[in-house]
N, C-alpha and C positions, 0 to 999 in steps of 0.2 A: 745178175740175179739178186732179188732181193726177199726175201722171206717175212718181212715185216708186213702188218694189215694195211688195208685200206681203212680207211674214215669214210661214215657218211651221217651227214646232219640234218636234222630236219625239224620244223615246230613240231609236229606229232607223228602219226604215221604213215604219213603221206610217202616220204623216202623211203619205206619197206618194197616200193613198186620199183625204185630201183635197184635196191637188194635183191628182189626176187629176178629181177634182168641177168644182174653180175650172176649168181649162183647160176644162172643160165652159161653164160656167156666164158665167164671167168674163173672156173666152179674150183679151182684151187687156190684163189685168194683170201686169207683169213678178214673178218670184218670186225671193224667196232663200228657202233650204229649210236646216235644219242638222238632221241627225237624228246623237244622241249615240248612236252605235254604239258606242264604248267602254265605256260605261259601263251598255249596256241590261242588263237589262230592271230598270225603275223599280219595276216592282210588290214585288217583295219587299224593298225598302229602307228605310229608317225614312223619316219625312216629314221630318225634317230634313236631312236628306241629299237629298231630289228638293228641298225648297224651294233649296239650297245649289249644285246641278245647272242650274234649271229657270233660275236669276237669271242663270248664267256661260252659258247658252245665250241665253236674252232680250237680254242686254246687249250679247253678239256682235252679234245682230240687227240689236238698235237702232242700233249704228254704223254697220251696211252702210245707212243711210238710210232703212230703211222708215218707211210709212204709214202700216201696223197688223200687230198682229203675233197671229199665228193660233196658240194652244196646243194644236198639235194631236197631242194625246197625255192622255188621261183620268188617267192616275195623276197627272200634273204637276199638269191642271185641276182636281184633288176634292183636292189639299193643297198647290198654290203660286200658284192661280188670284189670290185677294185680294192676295198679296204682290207678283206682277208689274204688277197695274195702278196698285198704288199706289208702284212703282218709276220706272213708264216715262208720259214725258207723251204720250204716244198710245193710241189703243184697244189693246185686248187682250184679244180673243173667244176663249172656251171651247169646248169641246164636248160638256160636260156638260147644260146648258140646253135646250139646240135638242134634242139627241136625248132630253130627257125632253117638250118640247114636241109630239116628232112621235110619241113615245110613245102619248101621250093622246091624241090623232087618230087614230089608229090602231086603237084597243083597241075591241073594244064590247063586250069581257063586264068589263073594271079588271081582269083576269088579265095581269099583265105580266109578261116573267122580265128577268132583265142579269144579261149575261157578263158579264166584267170582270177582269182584274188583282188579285193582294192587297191591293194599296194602296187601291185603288179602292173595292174592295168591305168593308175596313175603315174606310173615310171616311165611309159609307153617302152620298156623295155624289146616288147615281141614289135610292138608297131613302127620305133625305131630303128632294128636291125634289119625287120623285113624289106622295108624302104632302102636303107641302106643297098642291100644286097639285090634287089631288083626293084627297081623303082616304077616297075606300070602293075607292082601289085596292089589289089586293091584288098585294104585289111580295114575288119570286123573287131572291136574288141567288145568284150560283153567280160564285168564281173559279176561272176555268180560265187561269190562269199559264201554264202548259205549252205552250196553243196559242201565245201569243208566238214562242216559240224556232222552233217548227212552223211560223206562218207567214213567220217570214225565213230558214229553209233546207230547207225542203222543199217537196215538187211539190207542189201543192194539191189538182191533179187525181187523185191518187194513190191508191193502196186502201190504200196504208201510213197517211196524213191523216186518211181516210176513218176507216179502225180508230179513232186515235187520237182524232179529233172524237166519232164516236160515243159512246167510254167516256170522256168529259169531260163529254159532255150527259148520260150516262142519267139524272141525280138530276131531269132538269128533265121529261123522259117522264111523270112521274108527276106532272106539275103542270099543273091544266087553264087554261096560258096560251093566248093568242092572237095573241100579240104578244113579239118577244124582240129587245131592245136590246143591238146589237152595240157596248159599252159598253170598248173597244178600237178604236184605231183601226188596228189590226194586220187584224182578226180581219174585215175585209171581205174580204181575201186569201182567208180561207177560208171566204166567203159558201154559195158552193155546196153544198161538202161542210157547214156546220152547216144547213142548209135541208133537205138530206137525212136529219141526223140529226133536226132535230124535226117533219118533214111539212110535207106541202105547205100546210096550214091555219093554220100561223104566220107572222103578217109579220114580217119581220127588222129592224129599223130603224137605220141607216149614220147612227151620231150623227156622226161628224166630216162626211160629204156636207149633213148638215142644215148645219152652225154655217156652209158657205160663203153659205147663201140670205141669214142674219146679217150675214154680212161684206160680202155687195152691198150692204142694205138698208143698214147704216151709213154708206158710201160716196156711195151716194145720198143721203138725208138731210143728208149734209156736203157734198155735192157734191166728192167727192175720186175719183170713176173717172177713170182714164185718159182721156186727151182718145182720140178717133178718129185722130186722123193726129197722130203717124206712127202704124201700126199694130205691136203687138208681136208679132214674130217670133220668140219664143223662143230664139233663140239667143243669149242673152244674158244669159240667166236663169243662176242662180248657185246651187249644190248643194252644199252642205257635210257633213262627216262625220268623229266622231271616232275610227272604226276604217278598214277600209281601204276607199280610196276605188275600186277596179278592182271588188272583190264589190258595192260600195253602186251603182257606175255600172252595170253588168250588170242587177241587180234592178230598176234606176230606169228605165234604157231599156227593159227589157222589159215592165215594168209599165204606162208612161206613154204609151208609144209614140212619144215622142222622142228622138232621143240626149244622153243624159247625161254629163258628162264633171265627177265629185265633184271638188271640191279637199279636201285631209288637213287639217287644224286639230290642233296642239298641244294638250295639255292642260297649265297649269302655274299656278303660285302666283299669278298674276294673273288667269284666265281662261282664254279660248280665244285661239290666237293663230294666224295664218296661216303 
């Protein structure tokens, strides 16, 4: 038994889609959350600069006392995944894995597509492992960068969205997938509107919802879940952010359906700093 939080990390608010998973799934693990709103969007930045980003956000983490620390953000996970585990002496789950895992459960013709980030989709991270792991799949990548910005300041439900999704997807219209790995963990936000755009006969696959089934099972396997009593009541849970924390609490309570209340984090020559 371990009573201590999870960690989860992310450039903005992308990681709250796997918070709102765990509150599912795992609904008495306490969190800290730190999504680098300052500094988003990771995807068009060299990988040396996410690895140099991904360490000053891990490291924050690690001193609020987590268990395990959740990278829930693909661009980080496909170029600073290996350097944070061998940073920090605790687990440190991806969400690159799991959502190539549920990939290939999913598929039954190997037609797969992934969205994704620049970064991501220059890492060939999903195109990498899928091949890995069955090699007569035939995989799609597509960066649509764009929907980032789109899903942390606009209505999702929108026709303005809707437009923009669409002409992000059209190269993938033409590709006889089955299966399309929402390879952002942004881009669940706009679940709806991209389901619309590729029909109703494509599964969509929420790799960051998967990596939480991950992060039970190693808990369990360790025996490190939360004891039962006391029970956690979320309000206690801890929200960090390096832009402002009033827009990050707004999008976090409405998203999550608890009230959020961000604390601001400095950025400076040491780190992050309260």
């Amino acid at each position: 038994m371990d009573n201590r939080p999870i960690g989860y990390m992310d450039s903005g608010i992308g990681g709250l889609t796997v918070v709102k998973q765990a509150l599912y799934e795992l609904p008495n693990e306490a969190i800290r959350y730190l999504g680098d709103t300052a500094r988003m969007p990771y995807g068009p930045r060299p990988a040396s600069e996410v690895v140099q980003f991904a360490k000053e956000v891990a490291t924050f983490l690690y001193h609020e006392d987590i268990k395990l620390l959740v990278v829930a953000c693909n661009t980080a996970t496909a170029q600073a995944l290996p350097q944070l585990q061998a940073a920090l002496p605790i687990p440190v789950v991806g969400v690159i894995q799991p959502g190539v895992q549920a990939a290939l459960r999913e598929t039954t013709t190997n037609h797969i597509g992934v969205i994704a980030t620049e970064g991501t989709v220059k890492a060939n991270a999903y195109y990498d492992s899928l091949l890995a792991l069955n090699p007569l799949a035939q995989v799609v990548q597509l960066a649509t960068q764009p929907l980032v910005e789109v899903a942390e300041h606009e209505n999702p439900g929108s026709a303005k969205v809707q437009h923009i999704v669409n002409e992000q997807l059209a190269p993938l219209r033409k590709e006889p997938i089955d299966t399309l790995v929402l390879g952002c963990t942004h881009f669940p936000l706009l679940a709806q509107a991209i389901q619309n755009a590729v029909g109703p006969d494509v599964t969509l696959v929420n790799a960051g919802a998967e990596a939480v089934a991950t992060v039970s099972a190693i808990l369990k396997k360790q025996d490190a879940l939360h004891g039962l009593m006391p029970m956690v009541d979320h309000q206690d849970d801890d929200y960090y952010t390096t832009g402002n924390p009033e827009i990050f609490s707004g999008i976090a309570s409405r998203w999550l359906g608890v009230p959020v209340e961000a604390k601001h984090l400095q950025i400076g020559k040491q780190g992050l700093q309260k």
